[in-house]
Gaussian input, Z-matrix of N, CA and C with variables (Angstrom, degrees):
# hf/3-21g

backbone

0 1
 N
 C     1     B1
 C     2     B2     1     A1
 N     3     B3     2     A2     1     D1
 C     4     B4     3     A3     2     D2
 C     5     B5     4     A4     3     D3
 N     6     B6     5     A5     4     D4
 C     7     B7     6     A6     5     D5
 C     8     B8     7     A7     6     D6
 N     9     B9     8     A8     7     D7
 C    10    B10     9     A9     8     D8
 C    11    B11    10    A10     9     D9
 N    12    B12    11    A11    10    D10
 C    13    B13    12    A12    11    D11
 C    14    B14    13    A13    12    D12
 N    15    B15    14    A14    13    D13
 C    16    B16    15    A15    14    D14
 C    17    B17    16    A16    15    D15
 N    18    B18    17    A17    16    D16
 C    19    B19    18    A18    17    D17
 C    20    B20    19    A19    18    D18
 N    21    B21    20    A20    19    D19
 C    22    B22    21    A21    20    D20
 C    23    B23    22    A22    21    D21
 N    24    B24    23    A23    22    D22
 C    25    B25    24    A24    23    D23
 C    26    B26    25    A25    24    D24
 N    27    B27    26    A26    25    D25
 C    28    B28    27    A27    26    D26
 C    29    B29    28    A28    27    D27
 N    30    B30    29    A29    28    D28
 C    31    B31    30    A30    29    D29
 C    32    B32    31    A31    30    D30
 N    33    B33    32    A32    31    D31
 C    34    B34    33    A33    32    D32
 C    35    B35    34    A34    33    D33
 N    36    B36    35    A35    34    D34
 C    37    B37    36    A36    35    D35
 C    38    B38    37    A37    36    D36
 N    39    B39    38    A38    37    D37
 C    40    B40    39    A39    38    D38
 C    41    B41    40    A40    39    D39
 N    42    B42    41    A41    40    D40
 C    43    B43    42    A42    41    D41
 C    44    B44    43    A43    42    D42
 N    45    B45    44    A44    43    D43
 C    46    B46    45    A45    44    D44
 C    47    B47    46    A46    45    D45
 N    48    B48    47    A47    46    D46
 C    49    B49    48    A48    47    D47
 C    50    B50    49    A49    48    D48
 N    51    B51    50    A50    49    D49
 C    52    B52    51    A51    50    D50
 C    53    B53    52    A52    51    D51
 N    54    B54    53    A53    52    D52
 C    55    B55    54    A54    53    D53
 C    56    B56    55    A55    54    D54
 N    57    B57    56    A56    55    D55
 C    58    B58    57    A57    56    D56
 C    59    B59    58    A58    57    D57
 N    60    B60    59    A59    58    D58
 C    61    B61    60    A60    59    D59
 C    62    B62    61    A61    60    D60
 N    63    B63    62    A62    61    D61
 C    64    B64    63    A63    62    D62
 C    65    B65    64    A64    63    D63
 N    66    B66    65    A65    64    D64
 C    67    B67    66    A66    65    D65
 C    68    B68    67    A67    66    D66
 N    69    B69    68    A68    67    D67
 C    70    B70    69    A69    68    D68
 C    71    B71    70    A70    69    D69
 N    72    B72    71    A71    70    D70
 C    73    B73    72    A72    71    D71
 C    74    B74    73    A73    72    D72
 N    75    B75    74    A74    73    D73
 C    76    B76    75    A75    74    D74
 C    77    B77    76    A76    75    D75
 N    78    B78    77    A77    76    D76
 C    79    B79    78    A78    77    D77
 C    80    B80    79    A79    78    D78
 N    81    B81    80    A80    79    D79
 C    82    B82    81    A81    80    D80
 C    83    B83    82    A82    81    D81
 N    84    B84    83    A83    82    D82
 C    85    B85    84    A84    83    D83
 C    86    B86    85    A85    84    D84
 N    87    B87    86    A86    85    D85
 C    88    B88    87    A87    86    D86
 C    89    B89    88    A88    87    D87
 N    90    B90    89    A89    88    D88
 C    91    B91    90    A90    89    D89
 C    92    B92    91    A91    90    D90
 N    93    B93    92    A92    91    D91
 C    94    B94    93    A93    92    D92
 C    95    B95    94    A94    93    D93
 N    96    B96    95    A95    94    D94
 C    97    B97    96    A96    95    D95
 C    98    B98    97    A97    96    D96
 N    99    B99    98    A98    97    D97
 C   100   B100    99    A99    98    D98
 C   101   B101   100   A100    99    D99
 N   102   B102   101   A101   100   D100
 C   103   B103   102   A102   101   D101
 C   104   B104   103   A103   102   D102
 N   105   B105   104   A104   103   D103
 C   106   B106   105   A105   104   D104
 C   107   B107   106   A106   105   D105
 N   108   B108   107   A107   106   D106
 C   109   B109   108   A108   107   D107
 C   110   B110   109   A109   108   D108
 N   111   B111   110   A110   109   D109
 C   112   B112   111   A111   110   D110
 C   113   B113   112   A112   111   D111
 N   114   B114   113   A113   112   D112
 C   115   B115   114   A114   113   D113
 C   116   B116   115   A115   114   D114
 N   117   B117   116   A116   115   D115
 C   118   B118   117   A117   116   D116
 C   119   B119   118   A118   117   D117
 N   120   B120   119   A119   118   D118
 C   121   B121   120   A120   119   D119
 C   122   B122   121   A121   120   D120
 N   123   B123   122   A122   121   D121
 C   124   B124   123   A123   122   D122
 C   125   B125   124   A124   123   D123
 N   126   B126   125   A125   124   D124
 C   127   B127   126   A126   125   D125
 C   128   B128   127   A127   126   D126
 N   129   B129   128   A128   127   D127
 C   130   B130   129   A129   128   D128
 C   131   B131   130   A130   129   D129
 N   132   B132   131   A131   130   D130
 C   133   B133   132   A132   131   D131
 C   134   B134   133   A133   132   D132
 N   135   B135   134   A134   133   D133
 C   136   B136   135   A135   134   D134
 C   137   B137   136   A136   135   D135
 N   138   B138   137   A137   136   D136
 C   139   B139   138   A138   137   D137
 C   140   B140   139   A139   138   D138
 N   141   B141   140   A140   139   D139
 C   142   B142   141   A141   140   D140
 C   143   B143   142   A142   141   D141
 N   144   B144   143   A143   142   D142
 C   145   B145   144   A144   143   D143
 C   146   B146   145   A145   144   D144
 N   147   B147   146   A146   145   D145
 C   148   B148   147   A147   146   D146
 C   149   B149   148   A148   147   D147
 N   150   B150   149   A149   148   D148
 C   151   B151   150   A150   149   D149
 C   152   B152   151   A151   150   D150
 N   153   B153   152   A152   151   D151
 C   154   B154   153   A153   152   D152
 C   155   B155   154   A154   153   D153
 N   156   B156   155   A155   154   D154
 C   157   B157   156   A156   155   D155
 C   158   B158   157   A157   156   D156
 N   159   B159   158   A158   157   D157
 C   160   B160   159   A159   158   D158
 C   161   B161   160   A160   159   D159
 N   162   B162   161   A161   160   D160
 C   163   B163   162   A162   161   D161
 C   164   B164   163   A163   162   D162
 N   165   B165   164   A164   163   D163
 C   166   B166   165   A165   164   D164
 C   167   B167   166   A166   165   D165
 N   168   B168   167   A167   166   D166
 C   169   B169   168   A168   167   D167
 C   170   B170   169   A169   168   D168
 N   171   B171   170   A170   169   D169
 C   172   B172   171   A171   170   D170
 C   173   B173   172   A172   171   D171
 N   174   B174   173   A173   172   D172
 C   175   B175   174   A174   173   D173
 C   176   B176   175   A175   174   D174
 N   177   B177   176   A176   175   D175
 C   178   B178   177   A177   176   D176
 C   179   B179   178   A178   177   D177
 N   180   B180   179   A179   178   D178
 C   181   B181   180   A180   179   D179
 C   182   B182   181   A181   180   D180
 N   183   B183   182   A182   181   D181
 C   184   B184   183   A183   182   D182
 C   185   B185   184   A184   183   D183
 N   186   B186   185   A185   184   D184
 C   187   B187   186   A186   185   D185
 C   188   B188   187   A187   186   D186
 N   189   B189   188   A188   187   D187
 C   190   B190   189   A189   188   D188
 C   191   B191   190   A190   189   D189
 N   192   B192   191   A191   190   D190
 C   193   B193   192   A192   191   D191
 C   194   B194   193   A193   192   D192
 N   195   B195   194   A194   193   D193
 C   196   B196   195   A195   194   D194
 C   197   B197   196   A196   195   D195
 N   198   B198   197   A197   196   D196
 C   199   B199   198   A198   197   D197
 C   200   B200   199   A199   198   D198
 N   201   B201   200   A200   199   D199
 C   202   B202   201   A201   200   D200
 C   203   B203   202   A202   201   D201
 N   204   B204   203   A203   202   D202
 C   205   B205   204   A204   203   D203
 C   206   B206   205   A205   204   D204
 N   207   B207   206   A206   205   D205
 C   208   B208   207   A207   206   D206
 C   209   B209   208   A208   207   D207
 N   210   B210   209   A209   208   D208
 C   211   B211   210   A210   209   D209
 C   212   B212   211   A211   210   D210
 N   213   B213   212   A212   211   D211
 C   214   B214   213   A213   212   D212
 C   215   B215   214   A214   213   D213
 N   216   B216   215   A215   214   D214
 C   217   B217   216   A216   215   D215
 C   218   B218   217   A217   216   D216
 N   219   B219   218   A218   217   D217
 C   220   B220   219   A219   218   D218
 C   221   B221   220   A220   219   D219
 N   222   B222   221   A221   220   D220
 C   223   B223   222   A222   221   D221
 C   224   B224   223   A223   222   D222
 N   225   B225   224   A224   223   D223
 C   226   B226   225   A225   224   D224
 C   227   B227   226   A226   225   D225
 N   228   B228   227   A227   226   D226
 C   229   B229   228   A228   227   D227
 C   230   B230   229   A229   228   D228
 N   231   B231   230   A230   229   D229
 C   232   B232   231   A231   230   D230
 C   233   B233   232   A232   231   D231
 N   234   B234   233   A233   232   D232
 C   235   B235   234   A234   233   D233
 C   236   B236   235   A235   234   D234
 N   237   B237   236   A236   235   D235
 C   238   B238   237   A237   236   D236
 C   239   B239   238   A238   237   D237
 N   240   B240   239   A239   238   D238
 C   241   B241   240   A240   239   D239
 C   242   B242   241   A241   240   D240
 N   243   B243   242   A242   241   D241
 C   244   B244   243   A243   242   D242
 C   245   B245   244   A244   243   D243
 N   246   B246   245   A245   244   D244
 C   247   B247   246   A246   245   D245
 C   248   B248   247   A247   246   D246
 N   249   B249   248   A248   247   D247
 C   250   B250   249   A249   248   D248
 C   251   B251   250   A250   249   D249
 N   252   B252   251   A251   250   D250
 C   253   B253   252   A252   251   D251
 C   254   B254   253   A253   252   D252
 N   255   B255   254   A254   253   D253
 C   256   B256   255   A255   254   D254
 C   257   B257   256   A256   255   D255
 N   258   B258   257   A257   256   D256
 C   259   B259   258   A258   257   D257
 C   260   B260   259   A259   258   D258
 N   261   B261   260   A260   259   D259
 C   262   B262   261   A261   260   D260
 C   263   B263   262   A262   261   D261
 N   264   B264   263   A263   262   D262
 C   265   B265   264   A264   263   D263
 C   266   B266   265   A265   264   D264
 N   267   B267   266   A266   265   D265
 C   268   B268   267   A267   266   D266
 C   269   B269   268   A268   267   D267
 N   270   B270   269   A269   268   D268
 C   271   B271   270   A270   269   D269
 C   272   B272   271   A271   270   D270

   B1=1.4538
   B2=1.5272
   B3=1.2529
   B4=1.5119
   B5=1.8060
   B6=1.4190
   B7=1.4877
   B8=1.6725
   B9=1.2682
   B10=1.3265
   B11=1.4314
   B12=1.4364
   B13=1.2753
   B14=1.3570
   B15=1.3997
   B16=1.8824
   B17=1.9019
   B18=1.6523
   B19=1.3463
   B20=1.5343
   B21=1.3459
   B22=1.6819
   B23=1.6012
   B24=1.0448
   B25=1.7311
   B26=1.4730
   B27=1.5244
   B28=1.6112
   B29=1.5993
   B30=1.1049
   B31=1.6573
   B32=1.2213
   B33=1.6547
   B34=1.5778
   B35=1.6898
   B36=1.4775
   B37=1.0598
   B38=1.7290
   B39=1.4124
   B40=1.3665
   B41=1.5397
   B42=1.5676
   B43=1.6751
   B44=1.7637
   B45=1.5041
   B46=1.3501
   B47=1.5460
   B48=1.1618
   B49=1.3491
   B50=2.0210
   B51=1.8791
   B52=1.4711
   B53=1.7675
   B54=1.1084
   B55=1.7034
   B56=1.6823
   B57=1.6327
   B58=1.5303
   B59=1.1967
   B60=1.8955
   B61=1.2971
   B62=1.6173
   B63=1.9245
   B64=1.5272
   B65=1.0214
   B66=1.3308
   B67=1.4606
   B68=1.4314
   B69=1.3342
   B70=1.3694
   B71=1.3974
   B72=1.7475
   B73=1.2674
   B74=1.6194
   B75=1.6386
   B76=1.1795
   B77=1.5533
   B78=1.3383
   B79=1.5096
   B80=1.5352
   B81=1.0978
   B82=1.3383
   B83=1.7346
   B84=1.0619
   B85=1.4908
   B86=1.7905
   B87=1.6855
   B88=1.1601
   B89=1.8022
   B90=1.6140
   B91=1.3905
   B92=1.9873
   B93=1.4298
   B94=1.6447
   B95=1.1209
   B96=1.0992
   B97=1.4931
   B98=1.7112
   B99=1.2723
   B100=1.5395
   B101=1.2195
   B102=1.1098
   B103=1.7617
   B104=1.0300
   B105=1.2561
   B106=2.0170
   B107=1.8333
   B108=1.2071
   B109=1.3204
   B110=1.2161
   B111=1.6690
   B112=1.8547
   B113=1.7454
   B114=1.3226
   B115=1.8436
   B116=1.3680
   B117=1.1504
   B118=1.4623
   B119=1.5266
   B120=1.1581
   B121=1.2661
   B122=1.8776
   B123=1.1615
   B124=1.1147
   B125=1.2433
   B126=1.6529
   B127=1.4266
   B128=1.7150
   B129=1.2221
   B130=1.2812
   B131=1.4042
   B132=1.2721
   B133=1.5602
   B134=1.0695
   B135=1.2997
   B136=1.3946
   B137=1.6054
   B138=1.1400
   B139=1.8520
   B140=1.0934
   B141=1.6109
   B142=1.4098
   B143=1.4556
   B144=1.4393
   B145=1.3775
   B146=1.6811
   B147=1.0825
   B148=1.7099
   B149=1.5570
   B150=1.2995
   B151=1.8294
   B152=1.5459
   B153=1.7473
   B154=1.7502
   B155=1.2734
   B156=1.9173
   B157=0.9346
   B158=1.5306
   B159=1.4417
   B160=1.2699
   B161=2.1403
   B162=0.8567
   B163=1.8035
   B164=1.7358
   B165=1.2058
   B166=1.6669
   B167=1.5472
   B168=1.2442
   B169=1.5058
   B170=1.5620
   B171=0.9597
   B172=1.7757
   B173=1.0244
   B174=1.5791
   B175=1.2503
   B176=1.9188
   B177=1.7364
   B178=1.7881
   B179=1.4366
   B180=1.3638
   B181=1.0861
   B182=1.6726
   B183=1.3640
   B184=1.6582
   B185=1.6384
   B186=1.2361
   B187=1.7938
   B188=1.2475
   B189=0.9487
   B190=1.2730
   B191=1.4227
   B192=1.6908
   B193=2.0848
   B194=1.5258
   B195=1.0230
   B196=1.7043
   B197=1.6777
   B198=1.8440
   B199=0.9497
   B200=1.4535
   B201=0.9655
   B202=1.3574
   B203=1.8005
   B204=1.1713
   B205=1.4886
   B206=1.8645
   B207=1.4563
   B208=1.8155
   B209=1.7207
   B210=1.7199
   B211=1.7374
   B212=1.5045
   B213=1.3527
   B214=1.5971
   B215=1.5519
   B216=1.0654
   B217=1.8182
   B218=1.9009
   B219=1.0665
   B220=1.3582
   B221=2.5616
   B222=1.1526
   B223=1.6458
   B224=1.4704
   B225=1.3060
   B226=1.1554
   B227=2.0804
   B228=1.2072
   B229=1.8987
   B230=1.6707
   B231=1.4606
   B232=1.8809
   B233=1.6798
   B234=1.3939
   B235=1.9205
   B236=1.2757
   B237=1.4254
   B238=1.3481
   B239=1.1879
   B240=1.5127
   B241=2.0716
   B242=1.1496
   B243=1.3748
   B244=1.8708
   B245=1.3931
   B246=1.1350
   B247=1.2582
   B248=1.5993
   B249=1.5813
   B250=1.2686
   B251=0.9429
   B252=1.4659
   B253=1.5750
   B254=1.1178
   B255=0.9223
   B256=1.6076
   B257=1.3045
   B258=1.4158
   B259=0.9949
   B260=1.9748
   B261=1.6247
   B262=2.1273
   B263=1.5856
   B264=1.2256
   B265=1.2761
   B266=1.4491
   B267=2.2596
   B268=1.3738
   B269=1.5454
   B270=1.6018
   B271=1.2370
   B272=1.5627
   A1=108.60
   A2=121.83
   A3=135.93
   A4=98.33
   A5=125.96
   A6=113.07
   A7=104.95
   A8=118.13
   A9=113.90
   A10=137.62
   A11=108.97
   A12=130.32
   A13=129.04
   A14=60.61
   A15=97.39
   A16=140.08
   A17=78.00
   A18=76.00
   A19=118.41
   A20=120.21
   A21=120.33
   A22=115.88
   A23=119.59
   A24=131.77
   A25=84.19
   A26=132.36
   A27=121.56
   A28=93.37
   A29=120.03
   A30=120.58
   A31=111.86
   A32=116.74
   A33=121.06
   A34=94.97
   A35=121.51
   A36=123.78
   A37=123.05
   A38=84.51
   A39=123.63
   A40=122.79
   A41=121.05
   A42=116.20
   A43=91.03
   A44=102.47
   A45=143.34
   A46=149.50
   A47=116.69
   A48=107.58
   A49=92.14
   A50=88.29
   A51=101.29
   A52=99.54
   A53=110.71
   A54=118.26
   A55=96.62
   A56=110.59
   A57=121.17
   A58=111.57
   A59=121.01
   A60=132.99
   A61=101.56
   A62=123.87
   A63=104.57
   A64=101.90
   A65=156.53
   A66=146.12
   A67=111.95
   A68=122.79
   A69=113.01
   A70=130.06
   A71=106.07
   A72=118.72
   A73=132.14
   A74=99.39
   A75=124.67
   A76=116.99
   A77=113.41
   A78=113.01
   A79=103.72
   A80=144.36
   A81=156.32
   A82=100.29
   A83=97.00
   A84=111.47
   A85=122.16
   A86=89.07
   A87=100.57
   A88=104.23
   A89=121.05
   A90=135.59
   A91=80.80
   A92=127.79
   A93=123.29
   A94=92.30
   A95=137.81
   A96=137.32
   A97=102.52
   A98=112.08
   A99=122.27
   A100=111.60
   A101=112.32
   A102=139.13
   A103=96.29
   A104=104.85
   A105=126.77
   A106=107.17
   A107=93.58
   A108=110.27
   A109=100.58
   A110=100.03
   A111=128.36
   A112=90.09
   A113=106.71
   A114=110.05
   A115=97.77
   A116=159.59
   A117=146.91
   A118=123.34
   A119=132.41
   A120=136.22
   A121=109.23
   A122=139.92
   A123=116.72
   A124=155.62
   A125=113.41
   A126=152.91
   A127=100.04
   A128=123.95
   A129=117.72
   A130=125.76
   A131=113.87
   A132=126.17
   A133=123.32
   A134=144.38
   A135=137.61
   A136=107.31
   A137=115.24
   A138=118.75
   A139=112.09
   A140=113.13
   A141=119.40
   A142=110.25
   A143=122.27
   A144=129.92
   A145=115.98
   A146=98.79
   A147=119.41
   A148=107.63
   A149=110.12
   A150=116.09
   A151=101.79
   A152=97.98
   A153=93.51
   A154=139.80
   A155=89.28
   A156=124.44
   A157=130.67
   A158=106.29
   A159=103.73
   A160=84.72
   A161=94.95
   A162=95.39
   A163=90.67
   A164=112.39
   A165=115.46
   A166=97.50
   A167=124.52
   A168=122.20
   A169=103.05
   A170=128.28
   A171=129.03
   A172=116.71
   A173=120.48
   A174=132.98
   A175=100.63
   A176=94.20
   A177=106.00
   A178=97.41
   A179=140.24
   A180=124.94
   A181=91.43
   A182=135.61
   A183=117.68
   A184=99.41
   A185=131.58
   A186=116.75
   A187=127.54
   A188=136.38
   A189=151.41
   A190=117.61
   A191=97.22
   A192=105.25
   A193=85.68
   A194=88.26
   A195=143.36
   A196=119.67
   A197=101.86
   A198=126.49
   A199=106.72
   A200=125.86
   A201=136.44
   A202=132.82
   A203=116.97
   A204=111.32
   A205=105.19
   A206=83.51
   A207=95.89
   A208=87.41
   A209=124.02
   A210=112.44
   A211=80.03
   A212=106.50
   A213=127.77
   A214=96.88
   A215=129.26
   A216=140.91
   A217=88.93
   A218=113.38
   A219=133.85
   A220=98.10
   A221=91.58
   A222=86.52
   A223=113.97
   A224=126.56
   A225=161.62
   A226=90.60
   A227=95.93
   A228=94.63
   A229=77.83
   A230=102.86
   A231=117.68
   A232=98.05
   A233=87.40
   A234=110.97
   A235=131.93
   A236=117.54
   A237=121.22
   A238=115.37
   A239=107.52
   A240=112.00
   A241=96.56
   A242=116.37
   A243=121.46
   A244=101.85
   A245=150.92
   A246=152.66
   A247=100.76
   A248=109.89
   A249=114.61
   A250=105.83
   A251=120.83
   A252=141.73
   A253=97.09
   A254=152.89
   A255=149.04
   A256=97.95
   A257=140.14
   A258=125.43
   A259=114.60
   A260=92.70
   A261=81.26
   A262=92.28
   A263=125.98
   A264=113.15
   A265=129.10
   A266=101.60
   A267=96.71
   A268=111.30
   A269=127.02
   A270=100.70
   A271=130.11
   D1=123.88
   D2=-163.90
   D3=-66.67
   D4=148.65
   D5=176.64
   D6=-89.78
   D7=-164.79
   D8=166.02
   D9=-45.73
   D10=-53.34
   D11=118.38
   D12=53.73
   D13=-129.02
   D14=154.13
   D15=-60.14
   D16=-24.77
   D17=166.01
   D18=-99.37
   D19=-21.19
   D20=149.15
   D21=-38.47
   D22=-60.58
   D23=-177.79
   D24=-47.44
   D25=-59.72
   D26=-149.63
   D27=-98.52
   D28=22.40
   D29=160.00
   D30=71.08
   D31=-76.74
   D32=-154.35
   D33=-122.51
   D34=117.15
   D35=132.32
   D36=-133.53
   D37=159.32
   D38=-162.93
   D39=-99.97
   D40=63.86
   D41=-170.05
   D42=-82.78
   D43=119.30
   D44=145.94
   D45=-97.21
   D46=148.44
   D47=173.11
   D48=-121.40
   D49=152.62
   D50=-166.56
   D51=-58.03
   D52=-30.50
   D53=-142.57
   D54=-86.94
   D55=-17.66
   D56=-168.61
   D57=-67.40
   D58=111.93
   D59=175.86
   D60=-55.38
   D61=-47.36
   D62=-176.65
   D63=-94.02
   D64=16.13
   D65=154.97
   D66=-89.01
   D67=-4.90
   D68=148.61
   D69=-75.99
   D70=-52.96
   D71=156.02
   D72=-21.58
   D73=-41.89
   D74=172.25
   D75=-69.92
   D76=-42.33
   D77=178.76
   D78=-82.34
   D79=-14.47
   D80=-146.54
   D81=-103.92
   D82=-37.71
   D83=174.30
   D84=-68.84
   D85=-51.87
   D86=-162.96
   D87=-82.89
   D88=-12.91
   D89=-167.89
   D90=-84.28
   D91=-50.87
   D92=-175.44
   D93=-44.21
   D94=-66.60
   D95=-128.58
   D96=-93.97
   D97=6.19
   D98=-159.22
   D99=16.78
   D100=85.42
   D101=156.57
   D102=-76.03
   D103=147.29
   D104=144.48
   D105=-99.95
   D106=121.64
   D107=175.98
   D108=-173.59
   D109=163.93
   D110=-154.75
   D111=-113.65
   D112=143.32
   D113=172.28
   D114=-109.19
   D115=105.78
   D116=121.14
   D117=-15.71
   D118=55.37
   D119=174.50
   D120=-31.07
   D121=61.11
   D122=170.03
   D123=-32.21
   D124=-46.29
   D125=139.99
   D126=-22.90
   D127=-46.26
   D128=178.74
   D129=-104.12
   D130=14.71
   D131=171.65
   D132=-71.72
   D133=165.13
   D134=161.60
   D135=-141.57
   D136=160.62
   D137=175.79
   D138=50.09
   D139=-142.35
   D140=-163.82
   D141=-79.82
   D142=-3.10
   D143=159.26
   D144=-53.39
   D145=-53.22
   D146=-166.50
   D147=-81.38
   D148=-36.50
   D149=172.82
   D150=-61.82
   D151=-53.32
   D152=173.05
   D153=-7.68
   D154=-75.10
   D155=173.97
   D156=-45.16
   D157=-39.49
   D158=-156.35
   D159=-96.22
   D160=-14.31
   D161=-172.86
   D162=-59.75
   D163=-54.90
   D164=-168.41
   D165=-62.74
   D166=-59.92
   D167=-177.82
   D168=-48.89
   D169=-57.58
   D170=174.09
   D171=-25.57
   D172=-44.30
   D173=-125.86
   D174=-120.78
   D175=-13.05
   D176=176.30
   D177=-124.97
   D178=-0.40
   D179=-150.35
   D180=-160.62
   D181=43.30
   D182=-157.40
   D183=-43.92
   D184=-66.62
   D185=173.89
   D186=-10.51
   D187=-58.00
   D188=-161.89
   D189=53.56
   D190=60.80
   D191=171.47
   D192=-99.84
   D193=166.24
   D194=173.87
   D195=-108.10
   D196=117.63
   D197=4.99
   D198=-98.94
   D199=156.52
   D200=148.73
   D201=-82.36
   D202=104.32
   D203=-170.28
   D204=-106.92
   D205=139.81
   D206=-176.08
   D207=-98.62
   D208=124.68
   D209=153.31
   D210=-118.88
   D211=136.91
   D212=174.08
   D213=15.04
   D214=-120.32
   D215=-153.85
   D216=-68.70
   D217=-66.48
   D218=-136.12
   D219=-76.41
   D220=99.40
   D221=167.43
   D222=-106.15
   D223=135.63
   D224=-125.24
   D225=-144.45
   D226=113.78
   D227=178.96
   D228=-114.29
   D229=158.21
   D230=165.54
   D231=85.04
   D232=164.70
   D233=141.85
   D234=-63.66
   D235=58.51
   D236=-167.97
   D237=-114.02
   D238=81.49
   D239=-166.66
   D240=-46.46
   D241=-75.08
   D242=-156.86
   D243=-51.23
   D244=-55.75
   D245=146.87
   D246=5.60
   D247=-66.28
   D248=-140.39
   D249=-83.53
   D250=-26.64
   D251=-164.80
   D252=-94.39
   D253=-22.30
   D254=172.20
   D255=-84.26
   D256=-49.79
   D257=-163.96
   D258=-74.46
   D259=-25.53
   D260=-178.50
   D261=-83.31
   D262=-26.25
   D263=-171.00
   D264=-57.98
   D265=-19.49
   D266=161.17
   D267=-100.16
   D268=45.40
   D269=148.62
   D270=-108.82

């Protein structure tokens, strides 16, 4: 599981669950605009993969909704296009 870090260096991630009507929305968006970005499926984790996981989501998101998007500095909780679109547009 990448640290904070690391997931700044890799720009865009995406903690999701498979079943999430706006965390699809969210990838659906971000697949138009052909982004590169990583999804963290949580929902499909298991063990110390999935604790991982949720330590980093904790740790950008203390709530823990869905989806949550990491762009470099700036995290984005919800379905919040304009949000989102403003935010890759400043990288």
């Amino acid at each position: 599981m990448p640290t904070i870090q690391q997931m700044n260096r890799n720009r865009i991630i995406l903690f999701s669950l498979q079943t999430c009507s706006h965390c699809k929305d969210v990838r659906k968006m971000l697949q138009k605009r052909k982004v590169s970005f990583r999804t963290l499926y949580i929902d499909l984790m298991v063990g110390s993969e999935r604790n991982d996981a949720m330590r980093q989501l904790k740790r950008v998101n203390p709530s823990v909704s869905f989806p949550t998007l990491v762009i470099g500095e700036t995290v984005i909780v919800g379905n919040k296009q304009e949000e989102i679109k403003k935010a890759l547009d400043g990288l």
